[in-house]
C-alpha positions, 0 to 999 in steps of 0.5 A: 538472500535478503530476509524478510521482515513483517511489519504490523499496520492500521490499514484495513480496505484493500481497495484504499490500500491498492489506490495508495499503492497505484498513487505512488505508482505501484498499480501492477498489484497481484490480488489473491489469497496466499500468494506465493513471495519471490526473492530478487533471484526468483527464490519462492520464499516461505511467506505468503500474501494477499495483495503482491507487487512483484520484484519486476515492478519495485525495481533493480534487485528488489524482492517482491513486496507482499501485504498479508491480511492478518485475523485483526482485519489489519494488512501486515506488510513483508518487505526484505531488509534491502526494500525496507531502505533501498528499492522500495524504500519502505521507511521513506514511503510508509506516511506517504503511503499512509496519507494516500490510504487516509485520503483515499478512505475518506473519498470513498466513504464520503461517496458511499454516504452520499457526499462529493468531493468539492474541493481537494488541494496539498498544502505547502505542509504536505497535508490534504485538506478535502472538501466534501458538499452533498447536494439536496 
C-alpha cells in the first residue's frame, strides 16, 4: 500500500488547474468536493479531494491522484509515493503542469479584460511567449 503524500502549491482557479491538466493529457478529471481517493488496488484511502483523476486515467499501478482546495484558497496536491516518480510522475510534470497553468491563467484573464491572443509561439527554451492585442 503506497502512502500518500501532500504537496503545498501556489495554483488557485480550478479551471486554469483543469486545462493544464487536460494539456498533459489528463481530461478525465472528477470535479466535486470531498471525493473520495483510491489506491491502485481500489482501496478507499483516508484523504479526500476536489478535483480527482482516477488510477484508470494515470496509468498501470498508479493511485488516484487528487488536488484539495486548502482554506488559503491554494490547491495542495495528494499523489502516493509510486506516482510522485513512477506513473504520474509528479516531479518530471510539476513545471510543466506549472507552465500550462500560468499560460492558461494569462489567456483567461486577458479574455476576461477584453484582450485576444494574437499571437502564441514555444520557444526553443521551452518558455511561452504570448502575444495579447485588444482592438478598438
Amino acid at each position: 500500500m503506497s502512502h500518500f503524500t501532500t504537496i503545498r502549491t501556489e495554483l488557485r482557479d480550478k479551471e486554469a488547474l483543469k486545462k493544464a491538466l487536460a494539456d498533459l493529457g489528463y481530461s478525465e478529471i472528477e470535479d466535486g468536493h470531498n471525493l473520495p481517493l483510491y489506491g491502485y488496488q481500489g482501496d478507499r484511502r483516508s484523504q479526500t479531494a476536489d478535483l480527482v483523476i482516477r488510477r484508470q486515467h494515470v496509468g498501470g499501478a498508479s493511485n488516484d491522484v487528487g488536488f484539495a482546495l486548502g482554506p488559503d484558497g491554494c490547491y495542495t496536491a495528494i499523489i502516493s509515493e509510486f506516482d510522485l516518480h513512477g506513473g504520474f510522475q509528479w516531479n518530471q510534470k510539476r513545471s510543466k503542469l506549472t507552465q500550462r497553468y500560468a499560460f492558461h491563467t494569462i489567456v483567461d484573464t486577458a479574455a476576461q479584460q477584453g484582450w485576444n491572443v494574437a499571437q502564441q509561439e514555444q520557444q526553443q527554451d521551452g518558455t511561452i511567449r504570448v502575444v495579447v492585442q485588444r482592438w478598438r
